[in-house]
C-alpha positions as CSV (number, residue, x, y, z in Angstrom):
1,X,-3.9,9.0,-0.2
2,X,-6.1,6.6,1.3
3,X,-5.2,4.6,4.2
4,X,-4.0,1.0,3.5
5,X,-6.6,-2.0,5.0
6,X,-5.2,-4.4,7.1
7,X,-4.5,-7.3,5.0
8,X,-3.1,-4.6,2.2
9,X,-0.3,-4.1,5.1
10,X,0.1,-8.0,6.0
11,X,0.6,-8.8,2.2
12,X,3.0,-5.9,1.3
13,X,5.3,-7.4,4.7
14,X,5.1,-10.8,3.2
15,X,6.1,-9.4,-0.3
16,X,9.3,-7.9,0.9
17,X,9.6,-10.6,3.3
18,X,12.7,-13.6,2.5
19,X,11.6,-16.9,2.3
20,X,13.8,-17.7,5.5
21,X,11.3,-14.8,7.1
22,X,8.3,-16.8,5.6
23,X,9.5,-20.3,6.7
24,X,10.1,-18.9,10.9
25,X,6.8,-17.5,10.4
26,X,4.8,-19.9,9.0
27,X,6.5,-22.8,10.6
28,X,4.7,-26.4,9.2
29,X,2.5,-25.7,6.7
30,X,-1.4,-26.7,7.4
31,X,-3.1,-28.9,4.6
32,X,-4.1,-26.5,2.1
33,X,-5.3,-27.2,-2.2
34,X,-2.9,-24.9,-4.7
35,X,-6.1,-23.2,-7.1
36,X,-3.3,-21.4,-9.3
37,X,0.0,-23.3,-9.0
38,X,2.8,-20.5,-8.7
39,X,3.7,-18.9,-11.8
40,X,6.2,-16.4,-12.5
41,X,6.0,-13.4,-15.0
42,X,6.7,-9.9,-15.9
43,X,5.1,-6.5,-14.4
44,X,5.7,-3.5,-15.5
45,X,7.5,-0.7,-12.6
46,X,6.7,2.8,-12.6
47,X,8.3,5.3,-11.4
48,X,8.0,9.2,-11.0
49,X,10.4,12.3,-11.5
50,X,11.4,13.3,-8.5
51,X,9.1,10.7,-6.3
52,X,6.7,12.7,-7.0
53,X,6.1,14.2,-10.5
54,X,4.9,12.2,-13.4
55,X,5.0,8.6,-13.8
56,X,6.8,7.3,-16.3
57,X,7.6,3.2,-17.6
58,X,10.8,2.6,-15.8
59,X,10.9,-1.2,-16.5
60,X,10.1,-4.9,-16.4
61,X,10.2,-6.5,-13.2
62,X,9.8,-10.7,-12.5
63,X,7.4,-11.3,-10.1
64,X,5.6,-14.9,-8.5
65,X,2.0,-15.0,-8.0
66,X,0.1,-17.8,-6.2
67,X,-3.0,-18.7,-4.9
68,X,-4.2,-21.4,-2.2
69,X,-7.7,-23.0,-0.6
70,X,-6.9,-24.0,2.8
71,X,-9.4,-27.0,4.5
72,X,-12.0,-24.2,5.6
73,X,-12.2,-22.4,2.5
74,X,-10.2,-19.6,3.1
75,X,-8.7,-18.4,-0.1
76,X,-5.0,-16.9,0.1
77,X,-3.1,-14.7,-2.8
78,X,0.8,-13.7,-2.8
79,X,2.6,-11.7,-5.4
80,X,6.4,-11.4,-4.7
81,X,9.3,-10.4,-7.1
82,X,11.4,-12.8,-7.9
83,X,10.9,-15.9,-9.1
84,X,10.6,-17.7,-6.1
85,X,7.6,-20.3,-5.9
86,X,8.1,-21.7,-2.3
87,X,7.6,-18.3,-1.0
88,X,4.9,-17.5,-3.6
89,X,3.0,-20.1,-2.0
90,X,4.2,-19.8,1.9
91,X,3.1,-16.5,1.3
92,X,-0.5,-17.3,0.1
93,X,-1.1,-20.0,3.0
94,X,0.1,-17.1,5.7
95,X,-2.6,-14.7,3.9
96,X,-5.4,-17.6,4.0
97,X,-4.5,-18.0,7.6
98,X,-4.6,-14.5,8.6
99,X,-8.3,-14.3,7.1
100,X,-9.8,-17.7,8.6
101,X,-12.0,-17.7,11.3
102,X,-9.3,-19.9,13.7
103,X,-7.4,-17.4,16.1
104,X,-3.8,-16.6,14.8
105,X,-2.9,-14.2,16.9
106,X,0.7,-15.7,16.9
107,X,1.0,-15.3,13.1
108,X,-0.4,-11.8,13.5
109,X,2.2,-10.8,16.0
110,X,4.8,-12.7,13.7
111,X,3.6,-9.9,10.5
112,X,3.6,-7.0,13.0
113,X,7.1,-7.8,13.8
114,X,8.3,-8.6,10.5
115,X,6.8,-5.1,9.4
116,X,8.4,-3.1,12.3
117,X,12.0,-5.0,11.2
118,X,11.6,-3.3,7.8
119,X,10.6,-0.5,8.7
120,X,13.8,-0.1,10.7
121,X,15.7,-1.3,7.9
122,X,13.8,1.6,5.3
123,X,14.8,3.8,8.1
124,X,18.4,3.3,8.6
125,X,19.1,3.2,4.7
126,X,16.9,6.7,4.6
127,X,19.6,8.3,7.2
128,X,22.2,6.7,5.4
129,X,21.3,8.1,2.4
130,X,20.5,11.8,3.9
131,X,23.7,11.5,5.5
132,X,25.4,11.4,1.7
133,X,23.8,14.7,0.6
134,X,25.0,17.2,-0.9
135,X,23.8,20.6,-1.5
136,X,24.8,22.8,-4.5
137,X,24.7,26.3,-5.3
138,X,25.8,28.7,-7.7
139,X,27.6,31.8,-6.8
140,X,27.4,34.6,-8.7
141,X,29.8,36.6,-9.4
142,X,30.2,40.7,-10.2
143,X,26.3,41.2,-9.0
């Protein structure tokens, strides 16, 4: 596997973000021009046997894309499921801002936190989850 790029990480924080994440976050929206007004549709999800074997169709999910110019030129995108378009587009102004020449290292440290909140999250529902397991086995009788 290759190792994700910086704004890879940002955008997958802000796609499982809430929009009550985004709003703290982003606080008052600066002036910014909508290029693609948000617009929600269908992906398909994949899955794989065993999380790691084959892939296989498991479904149609909704998702809300958007996309923003702010004053300087800086372009933001945001895919999110759901068909939420507030976050769509908080979403897309937090991206354009984390690419724009204008120091945001508040809004950085905002992602960074956001990211290590659901990554504790992940982790408690993976212990919880490993907690439940079960382990079977056959005996076998008159070997």
């Amino acid at each position: 596997m290759t190792e994700k790029t910086l704004r890879q990480q940002w955008m997958a924080t802000l796609a499982r973000a809430s929009r009550n994440e985004i709003e703290a976050l982003l606080g008052e929206p600066p002036a910014h021009e909508v290029l693609k007004a948000p617009e929600t549709g269908t992906v398909m999800v994949e899955g794989r046997a065993g999380g790691a074997g084959r892939r296989f169709n498991l479904g149609e999910a909704t998702m809300t894309r958007c996309v923003v110019r702010l004053g300087d030129g800086t372009m933001g995108f945001s895919y999110a499921l759901g068909r939420d378009a507030r976050k769509a587009r908080l979403a897309a102004i937090i991206d354009a801002r984390l690419q724009g020449a204008e120091p945001v290292e508040q809004l950085r440290q905002g992602v960074h936190e956001l990211a290590a909140r659901q990554a504790a999250t992940r982790d408690l529902a993976s212990r919880k989850a490993a907690a439940t397991k079960v382990d079977f086995f056959t005996l076998v009788r008159g070997a």
